[in-house]
LOGUKOL-221093 format. One record per residue (C-alpha): residue number from 1; x, y, z. Coordinates in Angstrom, 2 decimals. Each point is the difference from the previous one (the first is absolute). Example, Ala and Ser with C-alpha at 12.3 -4.5 7.8 and 13.67 -1.06 7.14 Angstrom:
BEGIN
   bakol         u         v         w
       1     12.30     -4.50      7.80
       2      1.37      3.44     -0.66
// end
This chain:
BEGIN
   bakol         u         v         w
       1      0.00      0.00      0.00
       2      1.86      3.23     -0.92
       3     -0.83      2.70      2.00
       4     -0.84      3.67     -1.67
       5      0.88      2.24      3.01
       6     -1.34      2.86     -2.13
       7     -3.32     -1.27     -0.37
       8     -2.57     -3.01      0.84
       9      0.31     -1.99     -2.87
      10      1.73     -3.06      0.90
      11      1.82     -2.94     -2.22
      12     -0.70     -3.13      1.19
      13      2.29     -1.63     -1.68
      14      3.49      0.93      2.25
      15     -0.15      0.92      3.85
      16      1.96      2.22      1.15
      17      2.61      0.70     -2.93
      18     -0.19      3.43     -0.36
      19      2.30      1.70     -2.25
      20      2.30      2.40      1.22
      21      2.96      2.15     -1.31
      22      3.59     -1.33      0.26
      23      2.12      1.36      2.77
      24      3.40      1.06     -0.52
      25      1.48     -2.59      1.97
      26     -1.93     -2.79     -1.59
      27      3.07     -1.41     -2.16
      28      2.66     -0.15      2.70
      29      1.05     -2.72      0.98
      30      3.13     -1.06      2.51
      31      0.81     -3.66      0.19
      32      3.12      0.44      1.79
      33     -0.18     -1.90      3.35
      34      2.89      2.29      1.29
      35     -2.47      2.82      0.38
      36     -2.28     -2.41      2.34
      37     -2.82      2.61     -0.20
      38     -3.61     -1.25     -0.64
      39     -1.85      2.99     -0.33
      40      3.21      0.64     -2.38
      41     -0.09     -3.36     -2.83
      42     -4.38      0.14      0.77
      43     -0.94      3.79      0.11
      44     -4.02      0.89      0.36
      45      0.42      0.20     -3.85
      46      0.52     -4.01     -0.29
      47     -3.08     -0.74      2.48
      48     -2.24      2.56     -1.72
      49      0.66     -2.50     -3.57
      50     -1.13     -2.89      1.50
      51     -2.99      2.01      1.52
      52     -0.88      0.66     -3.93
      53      0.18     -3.42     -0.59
      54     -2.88     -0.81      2.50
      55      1.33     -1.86      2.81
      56     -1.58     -1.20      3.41
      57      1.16      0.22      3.65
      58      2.67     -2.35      1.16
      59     -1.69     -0.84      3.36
      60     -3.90      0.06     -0.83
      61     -0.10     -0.31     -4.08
      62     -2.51      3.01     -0.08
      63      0.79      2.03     -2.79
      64      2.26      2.84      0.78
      65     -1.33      3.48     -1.23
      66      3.21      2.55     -0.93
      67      0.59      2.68      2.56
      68      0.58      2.49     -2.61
      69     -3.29     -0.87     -1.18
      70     -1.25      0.25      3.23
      71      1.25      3.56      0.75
      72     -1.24      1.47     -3.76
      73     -3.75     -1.21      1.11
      74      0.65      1.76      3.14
      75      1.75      3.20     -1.10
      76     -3.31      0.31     -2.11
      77     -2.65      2.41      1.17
      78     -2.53     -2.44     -1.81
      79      0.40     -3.40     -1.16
      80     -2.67      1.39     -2.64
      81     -2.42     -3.23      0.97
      82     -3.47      1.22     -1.03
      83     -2.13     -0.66      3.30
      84     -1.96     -2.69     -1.54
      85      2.98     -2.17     -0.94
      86      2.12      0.60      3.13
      87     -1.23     -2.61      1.44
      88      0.58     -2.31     -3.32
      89      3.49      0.93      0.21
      90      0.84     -1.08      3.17
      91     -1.42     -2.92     -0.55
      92      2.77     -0.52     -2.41
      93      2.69     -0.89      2.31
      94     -2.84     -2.87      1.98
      95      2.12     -2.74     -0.81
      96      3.63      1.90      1.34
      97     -1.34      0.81      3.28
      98      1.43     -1.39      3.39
      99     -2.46     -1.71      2.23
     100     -1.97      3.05      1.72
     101     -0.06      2.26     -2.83
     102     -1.42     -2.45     -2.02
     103     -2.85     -0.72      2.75
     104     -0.53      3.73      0.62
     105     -0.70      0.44     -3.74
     106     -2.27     -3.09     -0.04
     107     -2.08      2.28      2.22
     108      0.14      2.98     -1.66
     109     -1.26     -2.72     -2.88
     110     -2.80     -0.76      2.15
     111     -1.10      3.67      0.73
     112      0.41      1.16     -3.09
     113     -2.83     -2.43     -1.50
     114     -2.78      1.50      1.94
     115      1.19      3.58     -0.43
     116      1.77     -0.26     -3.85
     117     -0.23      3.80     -0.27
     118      2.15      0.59      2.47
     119      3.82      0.56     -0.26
     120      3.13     -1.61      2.45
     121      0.18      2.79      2.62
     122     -3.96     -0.05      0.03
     123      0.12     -3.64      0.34
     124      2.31      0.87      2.92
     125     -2.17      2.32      1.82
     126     -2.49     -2.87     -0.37
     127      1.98     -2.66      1.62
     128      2.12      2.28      3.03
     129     -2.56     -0.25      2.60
     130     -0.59     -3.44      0.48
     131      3.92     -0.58     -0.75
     132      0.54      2.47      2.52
     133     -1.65     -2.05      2.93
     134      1.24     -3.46     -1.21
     135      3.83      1.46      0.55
     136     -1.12      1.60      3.26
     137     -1.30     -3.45      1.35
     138      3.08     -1.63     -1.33
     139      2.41      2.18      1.46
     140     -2.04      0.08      3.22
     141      0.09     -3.89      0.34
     142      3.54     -0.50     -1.09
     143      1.15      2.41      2.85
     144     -2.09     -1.85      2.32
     145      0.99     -3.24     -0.89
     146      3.65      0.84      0.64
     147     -0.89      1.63      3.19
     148     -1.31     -2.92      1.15
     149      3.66     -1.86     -1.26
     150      1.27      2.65      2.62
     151     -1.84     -0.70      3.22
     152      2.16     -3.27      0.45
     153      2.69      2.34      0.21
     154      1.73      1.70      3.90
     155     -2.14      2.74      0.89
     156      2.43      2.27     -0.49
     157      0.43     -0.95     -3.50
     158     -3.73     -0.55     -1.11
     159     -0.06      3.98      1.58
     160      2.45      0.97     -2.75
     161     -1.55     -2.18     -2.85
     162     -3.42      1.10      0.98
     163      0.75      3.45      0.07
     164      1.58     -0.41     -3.72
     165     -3.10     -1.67     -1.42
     166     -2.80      2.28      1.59
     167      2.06      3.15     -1.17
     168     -0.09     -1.40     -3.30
     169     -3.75     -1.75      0.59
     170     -1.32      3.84      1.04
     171      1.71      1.37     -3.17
     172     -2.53     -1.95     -2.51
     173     -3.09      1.42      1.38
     174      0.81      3.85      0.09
     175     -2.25      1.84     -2.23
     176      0.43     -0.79     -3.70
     177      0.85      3.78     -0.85
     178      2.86      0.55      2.37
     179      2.38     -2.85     -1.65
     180      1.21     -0.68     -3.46
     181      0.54     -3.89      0.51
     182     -2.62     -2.35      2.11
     183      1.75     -2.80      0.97
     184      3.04     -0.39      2.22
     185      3.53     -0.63     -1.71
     186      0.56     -3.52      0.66
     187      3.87      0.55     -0.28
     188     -0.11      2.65      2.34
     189     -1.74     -2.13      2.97
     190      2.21     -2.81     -1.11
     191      2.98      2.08      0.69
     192     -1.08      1.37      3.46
     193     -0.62     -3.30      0.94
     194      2.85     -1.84     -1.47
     195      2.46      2.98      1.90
     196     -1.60     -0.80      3.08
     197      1.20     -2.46      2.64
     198     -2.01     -3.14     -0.31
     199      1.49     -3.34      2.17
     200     -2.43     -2.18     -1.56
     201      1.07     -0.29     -3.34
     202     -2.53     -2.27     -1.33
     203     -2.46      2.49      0.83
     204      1.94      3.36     -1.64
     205     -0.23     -2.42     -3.17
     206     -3.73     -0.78      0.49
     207     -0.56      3.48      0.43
     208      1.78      1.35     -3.03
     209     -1.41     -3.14     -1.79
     210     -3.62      0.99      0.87
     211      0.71      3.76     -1.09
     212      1.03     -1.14     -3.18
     213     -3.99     -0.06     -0.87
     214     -0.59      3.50      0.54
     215     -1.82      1.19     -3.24
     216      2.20      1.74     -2.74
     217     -0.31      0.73     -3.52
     218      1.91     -3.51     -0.79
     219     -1.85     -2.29      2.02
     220     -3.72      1.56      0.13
     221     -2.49      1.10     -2.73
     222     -2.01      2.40      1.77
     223      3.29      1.51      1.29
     224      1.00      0.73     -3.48
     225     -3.23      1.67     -0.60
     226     -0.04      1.81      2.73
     227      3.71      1.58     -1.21
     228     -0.98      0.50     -3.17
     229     -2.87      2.27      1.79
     230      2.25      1.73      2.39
     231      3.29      0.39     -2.26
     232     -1.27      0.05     -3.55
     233     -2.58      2.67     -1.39
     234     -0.40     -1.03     -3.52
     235     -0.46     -2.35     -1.86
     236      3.35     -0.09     -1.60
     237      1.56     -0.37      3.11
     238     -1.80     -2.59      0.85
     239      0.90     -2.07     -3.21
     240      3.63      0.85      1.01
     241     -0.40     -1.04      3.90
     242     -1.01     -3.84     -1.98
     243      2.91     -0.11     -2.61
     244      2.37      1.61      2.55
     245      0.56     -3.85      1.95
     246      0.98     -1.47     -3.26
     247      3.02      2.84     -1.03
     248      3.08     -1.28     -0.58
     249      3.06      0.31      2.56
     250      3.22     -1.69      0.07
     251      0.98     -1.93      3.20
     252      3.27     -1.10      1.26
     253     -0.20     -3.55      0.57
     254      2.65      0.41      2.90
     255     -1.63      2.87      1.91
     256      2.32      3.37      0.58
     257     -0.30     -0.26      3.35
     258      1.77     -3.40      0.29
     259      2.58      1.24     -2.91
     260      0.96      3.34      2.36
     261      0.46     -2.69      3.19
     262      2.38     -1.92     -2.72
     263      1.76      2.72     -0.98
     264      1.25      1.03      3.50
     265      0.67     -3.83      1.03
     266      2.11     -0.33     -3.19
     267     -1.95     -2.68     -0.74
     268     -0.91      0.14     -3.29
     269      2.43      1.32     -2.59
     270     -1.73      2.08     -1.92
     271     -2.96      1.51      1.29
     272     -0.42      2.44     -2.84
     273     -1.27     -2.83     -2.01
     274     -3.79     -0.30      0.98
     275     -1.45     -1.75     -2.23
     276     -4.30      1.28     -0.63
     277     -2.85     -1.89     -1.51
     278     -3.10      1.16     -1.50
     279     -3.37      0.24      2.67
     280     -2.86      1.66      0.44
     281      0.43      2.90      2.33
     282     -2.92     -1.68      2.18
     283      2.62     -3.02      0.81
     284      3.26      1.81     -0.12
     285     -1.62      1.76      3.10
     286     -1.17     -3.04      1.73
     287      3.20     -1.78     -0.09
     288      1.52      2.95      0.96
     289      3.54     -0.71      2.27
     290     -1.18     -3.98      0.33
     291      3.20     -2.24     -1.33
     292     -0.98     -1.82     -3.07
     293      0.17     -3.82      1.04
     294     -2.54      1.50      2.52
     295     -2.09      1.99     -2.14
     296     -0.55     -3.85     -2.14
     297     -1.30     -1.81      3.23
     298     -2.37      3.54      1.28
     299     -1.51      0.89     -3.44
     300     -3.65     -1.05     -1.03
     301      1.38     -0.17     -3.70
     302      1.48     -2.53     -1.41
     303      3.27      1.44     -0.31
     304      2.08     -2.92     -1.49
     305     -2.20     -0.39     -2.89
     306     -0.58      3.23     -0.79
     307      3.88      0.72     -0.18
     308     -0.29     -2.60     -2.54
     309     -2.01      1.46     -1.98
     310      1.44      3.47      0.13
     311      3.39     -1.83     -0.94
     312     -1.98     -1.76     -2.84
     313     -1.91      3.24     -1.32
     314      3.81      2.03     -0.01
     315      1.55     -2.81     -1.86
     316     -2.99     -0.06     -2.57
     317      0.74      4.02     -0.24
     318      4.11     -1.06      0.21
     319     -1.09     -1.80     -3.36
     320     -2.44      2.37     -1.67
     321      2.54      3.09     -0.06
     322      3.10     -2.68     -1.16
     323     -2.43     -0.96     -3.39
     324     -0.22      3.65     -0.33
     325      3.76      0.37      0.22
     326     -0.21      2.36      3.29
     327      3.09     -1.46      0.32
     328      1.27      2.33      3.19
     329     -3.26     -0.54      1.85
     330     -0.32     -3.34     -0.11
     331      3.55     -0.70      1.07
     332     -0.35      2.26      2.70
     333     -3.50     -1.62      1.05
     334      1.42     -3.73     -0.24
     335      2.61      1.05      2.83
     336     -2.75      1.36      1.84
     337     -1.91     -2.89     -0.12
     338      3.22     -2.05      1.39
     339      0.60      2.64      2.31
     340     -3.64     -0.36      1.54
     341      0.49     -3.84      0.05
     342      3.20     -0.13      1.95
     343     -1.05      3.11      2.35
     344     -3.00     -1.75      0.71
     345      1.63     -3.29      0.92
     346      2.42      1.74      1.61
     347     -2.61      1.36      2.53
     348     -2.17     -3.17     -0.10
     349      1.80     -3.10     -0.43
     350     -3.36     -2.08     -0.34
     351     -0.64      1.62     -3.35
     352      1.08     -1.67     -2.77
     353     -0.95      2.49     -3.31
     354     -0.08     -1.48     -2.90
     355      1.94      2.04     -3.35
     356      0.26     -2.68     -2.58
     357     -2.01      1.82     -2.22
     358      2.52      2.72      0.07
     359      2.92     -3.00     -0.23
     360     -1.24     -1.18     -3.37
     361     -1.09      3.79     -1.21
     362      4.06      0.72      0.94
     363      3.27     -1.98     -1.91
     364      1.79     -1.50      2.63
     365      3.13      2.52      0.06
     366     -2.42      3.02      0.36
     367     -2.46     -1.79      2.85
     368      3.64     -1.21      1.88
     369      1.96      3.83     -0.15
     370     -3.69      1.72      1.26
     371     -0.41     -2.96      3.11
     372      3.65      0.34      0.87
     373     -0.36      3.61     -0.01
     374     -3.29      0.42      1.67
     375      1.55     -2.37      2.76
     376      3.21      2.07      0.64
     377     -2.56      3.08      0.03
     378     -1.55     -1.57      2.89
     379      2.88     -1.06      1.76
     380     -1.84     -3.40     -0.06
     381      3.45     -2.05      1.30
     382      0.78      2.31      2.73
     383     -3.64     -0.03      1.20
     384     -0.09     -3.51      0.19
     385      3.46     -0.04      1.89
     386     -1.23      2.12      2.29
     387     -2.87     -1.43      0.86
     388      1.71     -3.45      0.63
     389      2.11      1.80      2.33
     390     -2.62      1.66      1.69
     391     -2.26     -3.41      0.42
// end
């Protein structure tokens, strides 16, 4: 489906490849290891390509919508939607939603066939106050249901929980007008409590376990309704708020955080080399700092598989731009495929990603120079030294 960001009309016959002017720096390319700069050999420029191409996230295989792309809807004082066919044109992107968003719009769907003359924001307005009260009564029983976690606590620590939750259980029931944002910051109460002093430690993780279902715009429909209410006042935005979730981001498989503690152990060799892989910004954010090997065993996606496939869908790309004799970029895109295989590896040894594809698409001199480089890149040897001498 290609997207007209000018207009309405929509192509159905290419998601997401919108065509864009060349930057400057699209044509340079560094293969020298010795430089041992990511960002350097695989500028923006090089992700933005396979963006073109169509490609979907690396952790959840939803399709990845171009940040770019993302930004020119939004720096847009219209998206020049006719009111009548806003609603067609969100419905558009159905199929690319995550989880919420898509049940959120299956109840706009819902609404809008008994009131079909109505636009998104009306549609909205329609919906807030009954998705109002259902996040009030949410937020009001999760709070009490971890409050109740607390009482098996010492006194003087229930006290100190307590008084975190009922500042935080008041908060949701002021007046409407004198807030911007109804429901408590989960993060925020999990931090309080996770800095306090707990001895019970079973119970701090119940606790932070049970405030984990606090309603959000991730987790909850009516939440995301009610947002759209409170933060968005078109339409337009509104259709942005949905596709936002699904914008690409690239993460670093080995989080910066760990990388920084590296660095000033002298533990890894070259900590400039952080290798990034193509997400949606919704997941980037929810692995966050968690360490990769952990992030496989936490997330509700299938993560192995879908790695698969993203390795699949760049080698089919790999292939498309060498029978069109794009001969820099798909050099420079079959080391980045061996660079994600062995970095991934590298940070899970349980994965085992498969690039014969890319052997056979490769002569054997070409495939064996780009793995021996990509391995010296990441310092693959030393790693594994290390590590024995560290187990």
């Amino acid at each position: 489906m290609l997207i007209n960001i000018h207009s309405y009309n929509i192509d159905n016959n290419n998601l997401y490849q919108i065509q864009k002017n060349t930057r400057k720096d699209d044509n340079i390319i560094v293969f020298k290891a010795s430089s041992k700069n990511f960002e350097t050999m695989f500028p923006t420029s090089f992700f933005d390509k396979i963006l073109k191409e169509g490609i979907n996230c690396a952790y959840t295989n939803v399709p990845l919508f171009p940040k770019k792309d993302f930004l020119s809807l939004k720096a847009l004082e219209s998206l020049n939607i006719p009111v009548e066919l806003d609603f067609k044109y969100l419905q558009k992107f159905k199929d690319h939603l995550y989880s919420n968003e898509q049940k959120t719009l299956a109840i706009l769907e819902k609404t809008k066939e008994k009131h079909p003359e109505i636009c998104i924001k009306e549609l909205i307005d329609e919906l807030f106050p009954k998705s109002e009260q259902k996040v009030l009564k949410k937020q009001a029983t999760v709070l009490t249901n971890a409050l109740f976690i607390a009482r098996k606590l010492p006194e003087g620590e229930f006290t100190k929980v307590s008084q975190i939750l009922t500042k935080y259980y008041q908060e949701i029931f002021q007046p409407y007008n004198k807030k911007e944002f109804i429901y408590p910051n989960q993060y925020a109460i999990s931090s309080e409590l996770h800095d306090l002093h707990i001895s019970d430690s079973k119970i701090k993780t119940k606790l932070l376990k049970a405030l984990q279902k606090l309603p959000n715009t991730h987790n909850m429909p009516e939440a995301f309704i009610y947002t759209c209410k409170v933060k968005n006042n078109s339409s337009n935005n509104i259709i942005l708020r949905f596709i936002k979730t699904i914008m690409a981001s690239v993460d670093h498989i080995h989080p910066q955080a760990e990388q920084k503690k590296e660095r000033a152990a002298k533990f890894d060799k070259n900590p400039k080399f952080w290798v990034t892989i193509l997400t949606s910004i919704f997941i980037n954010k929810t692995k966050s700092d968690t360490l990769f090997d952990l992030f496989l065993k936490q997330c509700k996606f299938p993560v192995e598989e879908n790695l698969q496939k993203h390795i699949n869908r760049l080698t089919e790309i790999m292939q498309k731009w060498k029978k069109e004799e794009k001969n820099e970029d798909w050099k420079k895109l079959s080391l980045y495929i061996l660079t994600l295989k062995y970095e991934l590896e590298k940070r899970a040894p349980q994965l085992h990603i498969n690039v014969n594809t890319l052997k056979k698409s490769l002569d054997n001199k070409t495939y064996t120079k780009q793995t021996q480089k990509v391995k010296k890149m990441l310092d693959l040897d030393e790693y594994k030294s290390q590590l024995d001498a560290n187990s």
